[in-house]
VOPAGU-2260 file (C-alpha; in pm, 1 decimal, decimal comma):
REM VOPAGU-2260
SITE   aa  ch    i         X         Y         Z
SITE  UNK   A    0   -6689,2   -4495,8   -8281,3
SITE  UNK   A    1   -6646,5   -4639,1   -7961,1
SITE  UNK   A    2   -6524,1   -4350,6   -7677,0
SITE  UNK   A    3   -6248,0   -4491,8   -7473,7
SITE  UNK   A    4   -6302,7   -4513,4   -7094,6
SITE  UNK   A    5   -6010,0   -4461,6   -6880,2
SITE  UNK   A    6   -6000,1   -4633,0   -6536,4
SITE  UNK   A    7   -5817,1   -4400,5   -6293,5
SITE  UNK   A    8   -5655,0   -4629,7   -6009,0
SITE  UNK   A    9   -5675,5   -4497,3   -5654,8
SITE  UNK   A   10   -5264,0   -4479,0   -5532,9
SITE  UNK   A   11   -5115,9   -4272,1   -5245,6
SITE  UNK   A   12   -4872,9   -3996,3   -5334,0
SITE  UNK   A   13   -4568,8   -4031,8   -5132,0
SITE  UNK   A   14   -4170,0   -3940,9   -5198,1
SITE  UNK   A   15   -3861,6   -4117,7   -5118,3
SITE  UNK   A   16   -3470,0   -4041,2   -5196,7
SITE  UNK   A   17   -3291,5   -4269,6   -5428,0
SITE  UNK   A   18   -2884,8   -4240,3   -5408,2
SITE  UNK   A   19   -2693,5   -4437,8   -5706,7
SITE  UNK   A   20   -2392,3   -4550,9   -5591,5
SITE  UNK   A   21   -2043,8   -4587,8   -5781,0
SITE  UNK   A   22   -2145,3   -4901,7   -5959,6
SITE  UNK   A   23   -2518,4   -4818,4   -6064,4
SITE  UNK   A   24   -2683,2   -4945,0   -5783,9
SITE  UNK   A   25   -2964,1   -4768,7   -5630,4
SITE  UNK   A   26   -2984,6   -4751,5   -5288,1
SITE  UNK   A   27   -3301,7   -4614,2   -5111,9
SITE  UNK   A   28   -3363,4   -4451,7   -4793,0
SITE  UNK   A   29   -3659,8   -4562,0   -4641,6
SITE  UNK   A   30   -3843,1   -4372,6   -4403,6
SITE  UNK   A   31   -3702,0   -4017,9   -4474,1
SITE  UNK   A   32   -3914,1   -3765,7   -4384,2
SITE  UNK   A   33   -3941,1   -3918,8   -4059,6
SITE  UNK   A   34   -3541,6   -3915,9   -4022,2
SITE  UNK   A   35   -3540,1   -3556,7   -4149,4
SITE  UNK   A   36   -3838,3   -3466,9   -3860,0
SITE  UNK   A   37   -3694,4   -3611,4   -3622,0
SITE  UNK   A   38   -3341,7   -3450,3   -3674,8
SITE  UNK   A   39   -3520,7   -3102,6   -3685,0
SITE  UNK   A   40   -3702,7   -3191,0   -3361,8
SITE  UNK   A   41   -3314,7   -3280,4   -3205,0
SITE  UNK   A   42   -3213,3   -2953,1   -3370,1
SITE  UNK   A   43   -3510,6   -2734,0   -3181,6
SITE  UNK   A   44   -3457,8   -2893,8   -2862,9
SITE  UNK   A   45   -3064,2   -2811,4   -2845,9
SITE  UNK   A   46   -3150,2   -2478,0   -2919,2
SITE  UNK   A   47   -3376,4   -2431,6   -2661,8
SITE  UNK   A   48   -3155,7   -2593,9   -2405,3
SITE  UNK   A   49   -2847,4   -2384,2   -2481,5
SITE  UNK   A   50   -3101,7   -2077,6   -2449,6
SITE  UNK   A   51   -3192,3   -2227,5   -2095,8
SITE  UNK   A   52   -2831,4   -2239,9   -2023,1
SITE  UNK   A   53   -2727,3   -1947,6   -2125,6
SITE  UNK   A   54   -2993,4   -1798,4   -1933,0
SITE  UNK   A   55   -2907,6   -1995,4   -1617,7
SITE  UNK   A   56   -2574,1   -1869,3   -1687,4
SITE  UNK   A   57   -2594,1   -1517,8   -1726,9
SITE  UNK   A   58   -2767,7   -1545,5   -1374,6
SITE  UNK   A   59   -2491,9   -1706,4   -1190,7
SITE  UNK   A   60   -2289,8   -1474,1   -1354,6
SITE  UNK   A   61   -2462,1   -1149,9   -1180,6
SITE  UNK   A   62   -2459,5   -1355,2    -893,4
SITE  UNK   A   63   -2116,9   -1376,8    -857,7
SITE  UNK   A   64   -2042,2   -1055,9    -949,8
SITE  UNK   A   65   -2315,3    -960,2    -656,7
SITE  UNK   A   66   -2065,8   -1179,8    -438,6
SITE  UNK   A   67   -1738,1   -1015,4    -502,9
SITE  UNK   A   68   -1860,1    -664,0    -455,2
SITE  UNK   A   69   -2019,3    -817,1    -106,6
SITE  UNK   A   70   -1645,3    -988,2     -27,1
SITE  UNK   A   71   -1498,6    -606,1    -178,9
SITE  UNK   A   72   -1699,6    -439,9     105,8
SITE  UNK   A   73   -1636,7    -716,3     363,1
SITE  UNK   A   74   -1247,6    -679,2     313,2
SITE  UNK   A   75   -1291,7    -274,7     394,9
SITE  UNK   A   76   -1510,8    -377,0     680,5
SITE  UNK   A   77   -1252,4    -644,3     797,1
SITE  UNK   A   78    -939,2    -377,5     726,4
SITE  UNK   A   79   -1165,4     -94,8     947,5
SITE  UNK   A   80   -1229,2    -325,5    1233,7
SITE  UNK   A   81    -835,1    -474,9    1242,1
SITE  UNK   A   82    -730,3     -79,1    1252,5
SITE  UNK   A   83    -973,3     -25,9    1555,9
SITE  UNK   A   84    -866,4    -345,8    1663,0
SITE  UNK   A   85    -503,3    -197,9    1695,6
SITE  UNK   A   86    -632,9     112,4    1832,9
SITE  UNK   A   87    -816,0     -55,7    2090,8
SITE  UNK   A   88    -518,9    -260,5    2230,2
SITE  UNK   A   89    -281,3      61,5    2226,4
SITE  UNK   A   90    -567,4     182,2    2455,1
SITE  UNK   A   91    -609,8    -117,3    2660,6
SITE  UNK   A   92    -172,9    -134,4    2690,3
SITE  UNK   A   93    -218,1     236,6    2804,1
SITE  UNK   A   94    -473,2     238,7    3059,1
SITE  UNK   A   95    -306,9     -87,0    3211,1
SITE  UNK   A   96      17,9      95,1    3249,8
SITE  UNK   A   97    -189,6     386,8    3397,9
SITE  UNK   A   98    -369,9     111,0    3638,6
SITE  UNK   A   99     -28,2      14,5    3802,5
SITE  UNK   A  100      89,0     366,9    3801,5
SITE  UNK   A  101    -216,5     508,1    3975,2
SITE  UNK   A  102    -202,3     165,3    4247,3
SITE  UNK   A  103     144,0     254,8    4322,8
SITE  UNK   A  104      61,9     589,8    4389,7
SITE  UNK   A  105    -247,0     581,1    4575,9
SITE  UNK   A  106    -163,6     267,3    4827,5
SITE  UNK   A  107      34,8     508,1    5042,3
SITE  UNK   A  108    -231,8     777,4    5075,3
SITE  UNK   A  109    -432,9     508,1    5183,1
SITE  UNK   A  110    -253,0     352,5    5451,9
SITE  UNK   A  111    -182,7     731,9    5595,0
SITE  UNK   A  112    -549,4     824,3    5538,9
SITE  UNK   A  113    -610,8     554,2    5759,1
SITE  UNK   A  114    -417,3     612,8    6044,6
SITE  UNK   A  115    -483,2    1032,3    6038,6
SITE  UNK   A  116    -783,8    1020,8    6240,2
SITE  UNK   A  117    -600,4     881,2    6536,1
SITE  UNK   A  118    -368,9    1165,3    6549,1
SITE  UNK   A  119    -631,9    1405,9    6523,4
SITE  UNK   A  120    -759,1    1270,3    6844,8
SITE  UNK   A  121    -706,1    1439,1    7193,7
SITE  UNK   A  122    -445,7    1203,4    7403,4
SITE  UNK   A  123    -542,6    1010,9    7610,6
SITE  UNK   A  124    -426,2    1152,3    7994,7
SITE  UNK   A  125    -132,5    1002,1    8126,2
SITE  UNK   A  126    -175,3     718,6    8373,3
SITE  UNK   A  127    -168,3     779,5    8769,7
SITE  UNK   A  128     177,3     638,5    8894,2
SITE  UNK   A  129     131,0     374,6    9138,7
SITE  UNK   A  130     147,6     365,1    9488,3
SITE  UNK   A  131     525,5     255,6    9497,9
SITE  UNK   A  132     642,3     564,0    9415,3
SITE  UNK   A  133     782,2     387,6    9086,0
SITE  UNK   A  134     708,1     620,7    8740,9
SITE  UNK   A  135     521,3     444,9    8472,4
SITE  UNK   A  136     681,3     463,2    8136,3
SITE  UNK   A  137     481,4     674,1    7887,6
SITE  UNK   A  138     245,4     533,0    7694,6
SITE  UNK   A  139     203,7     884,4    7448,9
SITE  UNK   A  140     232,3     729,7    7040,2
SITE  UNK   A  141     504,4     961,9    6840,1
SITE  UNK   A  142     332,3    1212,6    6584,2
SITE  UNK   A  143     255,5    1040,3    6241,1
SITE  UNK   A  144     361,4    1168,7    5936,8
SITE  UNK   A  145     164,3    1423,9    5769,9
SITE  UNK   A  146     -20,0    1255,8    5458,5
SITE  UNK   A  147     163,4    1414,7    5124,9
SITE  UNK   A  148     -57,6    1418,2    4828,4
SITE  UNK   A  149     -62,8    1170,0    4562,4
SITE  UNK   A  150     137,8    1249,1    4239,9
SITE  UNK   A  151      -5,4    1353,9    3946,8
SITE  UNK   A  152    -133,4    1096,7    3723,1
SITE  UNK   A  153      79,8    1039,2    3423,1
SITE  UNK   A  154      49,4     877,6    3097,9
SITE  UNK   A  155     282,6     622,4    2994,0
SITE  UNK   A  156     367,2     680,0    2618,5
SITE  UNK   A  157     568,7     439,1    2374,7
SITE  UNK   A  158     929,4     505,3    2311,8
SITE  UNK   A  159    1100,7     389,4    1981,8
SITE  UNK   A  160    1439,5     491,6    1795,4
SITE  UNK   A  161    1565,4     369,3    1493,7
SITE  UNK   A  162    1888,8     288,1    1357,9
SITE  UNK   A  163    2071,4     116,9    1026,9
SITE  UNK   A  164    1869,1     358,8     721,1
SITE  UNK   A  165    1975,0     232,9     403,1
SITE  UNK   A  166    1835,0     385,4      71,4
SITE  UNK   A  167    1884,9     268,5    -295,7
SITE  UNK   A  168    1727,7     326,3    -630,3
SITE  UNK   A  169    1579,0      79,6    -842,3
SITE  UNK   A  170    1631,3     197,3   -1213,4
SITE  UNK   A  171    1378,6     -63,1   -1350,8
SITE  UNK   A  172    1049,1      75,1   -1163,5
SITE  UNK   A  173    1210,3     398,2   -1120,3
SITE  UNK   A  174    1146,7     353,0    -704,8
SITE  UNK   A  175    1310,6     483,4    -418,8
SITE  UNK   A  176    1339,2     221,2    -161,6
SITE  UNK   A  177    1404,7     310,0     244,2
SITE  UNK   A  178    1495,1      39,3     481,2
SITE  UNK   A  179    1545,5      57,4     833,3
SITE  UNK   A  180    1527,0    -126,7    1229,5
SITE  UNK   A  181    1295,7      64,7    1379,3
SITE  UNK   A  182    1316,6     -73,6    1799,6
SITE  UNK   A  183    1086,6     -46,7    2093,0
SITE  UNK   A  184    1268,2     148,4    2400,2
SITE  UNK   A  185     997,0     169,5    2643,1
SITE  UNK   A  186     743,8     -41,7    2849,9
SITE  UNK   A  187     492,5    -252,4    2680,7
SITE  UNK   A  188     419,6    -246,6    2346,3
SITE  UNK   A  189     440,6      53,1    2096,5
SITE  UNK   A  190     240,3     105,2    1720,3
SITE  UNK   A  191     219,8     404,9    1506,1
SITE  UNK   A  192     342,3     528,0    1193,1
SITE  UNK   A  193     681,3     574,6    1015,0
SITE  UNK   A  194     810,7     835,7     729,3
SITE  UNK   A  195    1107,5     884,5     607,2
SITE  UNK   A  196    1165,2    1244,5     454,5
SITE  UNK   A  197    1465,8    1279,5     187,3
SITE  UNK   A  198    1679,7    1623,5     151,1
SITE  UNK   A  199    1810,7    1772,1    -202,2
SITE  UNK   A  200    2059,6    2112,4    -216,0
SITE  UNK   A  201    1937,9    2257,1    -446,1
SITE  UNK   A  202    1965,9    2659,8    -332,9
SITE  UNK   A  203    1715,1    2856,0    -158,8
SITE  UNK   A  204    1421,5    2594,4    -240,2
SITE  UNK   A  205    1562,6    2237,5    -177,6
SITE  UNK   A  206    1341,4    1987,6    -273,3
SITE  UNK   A  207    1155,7    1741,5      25,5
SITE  UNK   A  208    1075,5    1390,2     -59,9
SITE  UNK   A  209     801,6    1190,2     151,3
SITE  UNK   A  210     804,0     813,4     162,7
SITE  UNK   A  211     559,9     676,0     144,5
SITE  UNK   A  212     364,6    1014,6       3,0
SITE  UNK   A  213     222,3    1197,4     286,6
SITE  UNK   A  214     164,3    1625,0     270,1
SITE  UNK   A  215     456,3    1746,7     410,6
SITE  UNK   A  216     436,1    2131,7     662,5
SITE  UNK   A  217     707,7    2276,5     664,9
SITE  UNK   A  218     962,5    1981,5     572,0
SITE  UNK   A  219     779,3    1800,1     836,9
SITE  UNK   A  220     436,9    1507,4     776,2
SITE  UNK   A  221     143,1    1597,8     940,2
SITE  UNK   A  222     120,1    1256,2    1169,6
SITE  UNK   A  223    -184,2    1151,9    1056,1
SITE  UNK   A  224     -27,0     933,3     765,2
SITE  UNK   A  225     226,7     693,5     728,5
SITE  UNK   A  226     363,7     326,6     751,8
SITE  UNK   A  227     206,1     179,7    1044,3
SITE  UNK   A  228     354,7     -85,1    1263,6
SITE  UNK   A  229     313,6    -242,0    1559,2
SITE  UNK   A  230     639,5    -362,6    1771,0
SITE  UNK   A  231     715,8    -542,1    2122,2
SITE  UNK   A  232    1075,3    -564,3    2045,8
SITE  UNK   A  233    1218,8    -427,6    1742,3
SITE  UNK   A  234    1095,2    -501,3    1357,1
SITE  UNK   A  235    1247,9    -375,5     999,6
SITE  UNK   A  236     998,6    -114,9     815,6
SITE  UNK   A  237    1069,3     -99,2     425,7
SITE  UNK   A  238     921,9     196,8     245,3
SITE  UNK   A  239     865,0     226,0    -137,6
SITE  UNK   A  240     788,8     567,6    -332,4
SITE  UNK   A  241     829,0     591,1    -744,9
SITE  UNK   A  242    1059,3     897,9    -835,1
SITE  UNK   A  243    1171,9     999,0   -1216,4
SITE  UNK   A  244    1378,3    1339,0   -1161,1
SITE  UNK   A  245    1716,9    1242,1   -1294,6
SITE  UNK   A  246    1969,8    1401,3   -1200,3
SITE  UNK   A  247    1852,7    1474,4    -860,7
SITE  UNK   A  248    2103,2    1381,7    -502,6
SITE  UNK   A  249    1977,3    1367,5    -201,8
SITE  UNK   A  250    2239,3    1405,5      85,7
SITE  UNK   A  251    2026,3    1442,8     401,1
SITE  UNK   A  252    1699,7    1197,6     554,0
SITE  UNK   A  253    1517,3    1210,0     862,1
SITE  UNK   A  254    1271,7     942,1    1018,1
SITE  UNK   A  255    1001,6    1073,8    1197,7
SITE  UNK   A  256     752,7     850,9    1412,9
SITE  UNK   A  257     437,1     935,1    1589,6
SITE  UNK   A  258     133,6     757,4    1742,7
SITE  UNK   A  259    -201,3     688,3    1603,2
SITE  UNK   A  260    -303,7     980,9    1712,1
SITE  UNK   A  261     -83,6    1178,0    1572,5
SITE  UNK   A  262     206,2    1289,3    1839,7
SITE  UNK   A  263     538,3    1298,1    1714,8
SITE  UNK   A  264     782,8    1011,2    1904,7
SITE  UNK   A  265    1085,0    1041,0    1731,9
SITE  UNK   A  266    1282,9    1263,8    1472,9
SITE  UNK   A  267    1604,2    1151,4    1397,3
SITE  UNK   A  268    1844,4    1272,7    1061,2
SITE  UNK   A  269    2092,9    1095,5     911,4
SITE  UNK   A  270    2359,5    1195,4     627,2
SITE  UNK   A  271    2276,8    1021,5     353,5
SITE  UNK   A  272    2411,3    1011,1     -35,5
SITE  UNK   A  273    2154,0     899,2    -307,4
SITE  UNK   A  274    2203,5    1037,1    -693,6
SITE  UNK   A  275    1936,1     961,2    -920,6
SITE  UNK   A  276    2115,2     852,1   -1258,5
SITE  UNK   A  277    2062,0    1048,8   -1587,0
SITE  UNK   A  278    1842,6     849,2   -1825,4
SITE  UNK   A  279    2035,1     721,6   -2128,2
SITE  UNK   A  280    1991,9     930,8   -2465,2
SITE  UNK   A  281    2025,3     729,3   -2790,7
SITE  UNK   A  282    2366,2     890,9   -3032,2
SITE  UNK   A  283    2319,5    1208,3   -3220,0
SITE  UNK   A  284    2285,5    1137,3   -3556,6
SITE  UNK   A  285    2577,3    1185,0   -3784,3
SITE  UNK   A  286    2526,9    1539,7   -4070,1
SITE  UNK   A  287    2661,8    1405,5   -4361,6
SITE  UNK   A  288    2764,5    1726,2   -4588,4
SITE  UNK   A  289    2577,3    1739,1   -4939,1
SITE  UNK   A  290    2744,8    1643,2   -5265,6
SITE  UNK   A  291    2959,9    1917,3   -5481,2
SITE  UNK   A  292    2727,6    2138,8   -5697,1
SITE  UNK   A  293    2710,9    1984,7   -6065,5
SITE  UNK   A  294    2652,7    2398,5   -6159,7
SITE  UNK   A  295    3061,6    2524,3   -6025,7
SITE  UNK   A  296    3246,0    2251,3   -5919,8
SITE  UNK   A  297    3230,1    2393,5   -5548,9
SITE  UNK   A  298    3169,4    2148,1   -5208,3
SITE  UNK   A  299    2891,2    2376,3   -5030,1
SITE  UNK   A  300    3046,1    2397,1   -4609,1
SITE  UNK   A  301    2836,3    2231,8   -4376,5
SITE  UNK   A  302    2665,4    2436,6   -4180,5
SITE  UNK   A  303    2867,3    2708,2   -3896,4
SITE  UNK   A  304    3164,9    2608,8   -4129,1
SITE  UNK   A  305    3337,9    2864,4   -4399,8
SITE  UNK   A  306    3541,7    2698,2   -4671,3
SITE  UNK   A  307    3842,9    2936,6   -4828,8
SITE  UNK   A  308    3754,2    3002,4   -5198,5
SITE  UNK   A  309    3918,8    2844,4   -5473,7
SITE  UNK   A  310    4253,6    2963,6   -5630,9
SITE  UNK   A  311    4186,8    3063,6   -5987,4
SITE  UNK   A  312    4416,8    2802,9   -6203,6
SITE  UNK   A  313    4596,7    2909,2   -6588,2
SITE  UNK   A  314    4388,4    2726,7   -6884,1
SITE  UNK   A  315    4728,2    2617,8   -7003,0
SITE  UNK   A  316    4797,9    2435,4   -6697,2
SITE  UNK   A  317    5082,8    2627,4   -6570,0
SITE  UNK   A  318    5123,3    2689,8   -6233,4
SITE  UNK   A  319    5171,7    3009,2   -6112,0
């Protein structure tokens, strides 16, 4: 018996796709697992630059939040230095005005300083008259003055009144809202801060109303707090404060006005009439009274109500 040799043929082991398409054609992709690498390799490399990005992101991100709390600070640096600012030029309008006061004041006592040591000199002895027999005129100067002393020096302070206070009530925001011309009356210009105080009736404890909200002593702010403003000639202040007391009327107001420092310029009243309206209530539901009892016959009375009994009626139908 003769043994059968087999010949194995050397062959490379590969794989390919085959797609059949709607009329039994085959259709082969060539190159695949290259195409499939290479669109895992895309796949990896997006992912890594989003992660980039995001990362780049995140970091601007805490940047700019770094930023605005820089440009929050800045602002309250900016809003500190524009209040000193103000103070400064109320200083710098006040020590001018006490410049020209103190010049007017002092270039008298300079011009009589100046001619006082003269007079304190001895006189000079009268002249010999001539030969002629003619007398000389005199020559003797007339006493000066005596040198008076130099007012006091005084501080010029800012003057203001106001005038025209409206008030109204806006039901939407529930806000009070206080308008009025607030004017300069003296020399130079004049800054501080407004409040308008509102008056309620209401017995032995009537209620005090601050606008804007300031601690109130006595019916009266403090002066440290307030609207501030700044005027040369006149300006209108508007002042806003939320209030939800219905029912509430105020019938008196006073504005009140003081420096930066805190002394009181002005305090003027004014009658005033402001009612805060009642909110609206939705309609009281109607008590409907319950159906007659199945058990006697009887309507049960609605309630605080008393219904007469029934008359008793002849089972023959007779009336008596």
């Amino acid at each position: 018996m003769m043994k059968k040799t087999t010949i194995a043929s050397k062959y490379k082991k590969s794989w390919t796709v085959l797609l059949v398409d709607g009329q039994g054609r085959i259709r082969r992709i060539p190159h695949f697992r290259q195409k499939l690498w290479a669109i895992i390799g895309l796949s990896v490399a997006a992912l890594g630059i989003a992660a980039v990005m995001g990362l780049l992101y995140g970091g601007t991100l805490r940047k700019q939040m770094a930023l605005a709390e820089t440009v929050g600070t800045l602002e309250k640096a900016i809003a500190a230095l524009q209040q000193e600012n103000e103070l400064l030029k109320a200083r710098a309008v006040r020590m001018e005005a006490q410049a020209v006061t103190l010049e007017k004041t002092t270039a008298p006592e300079a011009r009589v300083a100046s001619v006082s040591p003269k007079v304190e000199a001895a006189p000079a002895p009268p002249p010999t008259p001539p030969e002629t027999g003619e007398t000389a005129p005199s020559t003797v100067p007339p006493p000066a003055a005596k040198p008076t002393a130099a007012d006091p020096e005084q501080e010029i302070e800012p003057e203001v009144d106001v005038e025209g206070l409206k008030l109204a009530y806006r039901a939407d925001t529930e806000t009070i809202e206080a308008a009025f011309v607030i004017k300069n009356t003296g020399q130079g210009s004049a800054g501080g801060r407004a409040v308008v105080v509102l008056h309620a009736d209401d017995g032995s404890s009537p209620l005090r109303f601050a606008l804007p909200s300031v601690p109130l002593r006595n019916g009266q702010p403090l002066g440290n707090q307030g609207r501030r403003f700044s005027i040369s000639r006149f300006m209108t202040l508007t002042l806003q404060r939320k209030f939800a007391e219905p029912g509430t009327q105020f019938v008196r107001a006073a504005v009140y006005a003081y420096t930066l420092e805190g002394k009181q310029l002005l305090e003027k009243p004014f009658d005033v009439t402001l009612a805060i309206p009642e909110k609206e209530t939705a309609p009281a539901a109607v008590v409907t009274p319950p159906p007659p009892s199945a058990d006697t016959g009887t309507i049960a009375a609605p309630l605080g109500l008393e219904l007469p009994e029934p008359k008793p009626q002849d089972p023959t139908g007779a009336q008596p």
